[in-house]
N, C-alpha and C positions, 0 to 999 in steps of 0.2 A: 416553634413550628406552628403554622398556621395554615389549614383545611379549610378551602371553601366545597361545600356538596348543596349542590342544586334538587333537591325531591320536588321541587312541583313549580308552577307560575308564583305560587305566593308566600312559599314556604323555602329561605334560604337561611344557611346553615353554617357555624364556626366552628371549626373545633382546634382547641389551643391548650399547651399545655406547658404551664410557669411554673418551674421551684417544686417538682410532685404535685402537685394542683391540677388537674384540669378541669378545660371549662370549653360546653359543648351552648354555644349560643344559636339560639332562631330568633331569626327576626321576621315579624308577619306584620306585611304594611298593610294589610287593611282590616277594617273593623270585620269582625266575622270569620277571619282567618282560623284555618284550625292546627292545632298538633295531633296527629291521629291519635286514639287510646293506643293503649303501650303499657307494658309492668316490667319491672325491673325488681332483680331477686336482692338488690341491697337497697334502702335508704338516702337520701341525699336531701338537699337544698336547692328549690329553684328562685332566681332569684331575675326582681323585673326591674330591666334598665330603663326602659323608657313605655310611655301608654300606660294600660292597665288589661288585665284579661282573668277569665275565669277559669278554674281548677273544677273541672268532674272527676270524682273517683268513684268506678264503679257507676259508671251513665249516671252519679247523682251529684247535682251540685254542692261543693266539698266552700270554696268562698274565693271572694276575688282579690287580686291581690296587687297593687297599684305601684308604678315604682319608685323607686328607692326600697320597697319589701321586700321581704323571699319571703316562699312558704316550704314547709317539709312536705317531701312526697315518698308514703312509706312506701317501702318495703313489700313484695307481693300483692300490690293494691294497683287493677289496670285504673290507670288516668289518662286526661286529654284537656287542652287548654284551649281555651277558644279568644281571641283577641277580641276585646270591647271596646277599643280603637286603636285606627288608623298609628300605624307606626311604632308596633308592640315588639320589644325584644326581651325573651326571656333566659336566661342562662340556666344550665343545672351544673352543678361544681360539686365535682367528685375527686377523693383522691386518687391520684394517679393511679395506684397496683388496685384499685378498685377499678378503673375506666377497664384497666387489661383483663381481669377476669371477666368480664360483661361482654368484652371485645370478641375473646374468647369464645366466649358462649353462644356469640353471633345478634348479642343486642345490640 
């Protein structure tokens, strides 16, 4: 099953979920695009498909992460990503009964 959600002109949004895996992808096609800050009470992996874009945790820059990489985004810690070009898609891949308590929670 696959969710497209529209948040803004430049911020579009996947969410899919394969095998207990899910995987909540944005893509921000321009340079400077942002993910608003945001904290989640569990851990995860984000992981860069395409471009490259910077991780703040905590308004401070945490490092950039280019794709083919992921970075870890703990736990309790507000982050926001900002695209450092044109045509950045980021995923975070959670396990499913993890997605559902978040969901839950209204993250």
């Amino acid at each position: 099953m696959t969710e497209q959600i529209t948040s803004s002109s430049e911020v579009v949004e996947f969410v899919e979920e394969v095998d207990g895996i899910y995987f909540r992808s944005v893509f921000l096609p321009f340079k400077g695009a942002m993910i608003p800050q945001h904290v989640h009470d569990e851990s995860h992996p984000t992981y860069c498909g395409s471009g490259k874009a910077r991780l703040y945790v905590d308004d401070v820059f945490a490092r950039d992460v280019e794709a083919g990489h992921a970075v870890k985004v703990a736990a309790g810690k507000r982050h926001s990503f900002e695209a450092l070009e044109d045509n950045t898609r980021l995923t975070c891949i959670w396990d499913a009964e993890k997605a559902l308590r978040l969901k839950q929670k209204g993250h």
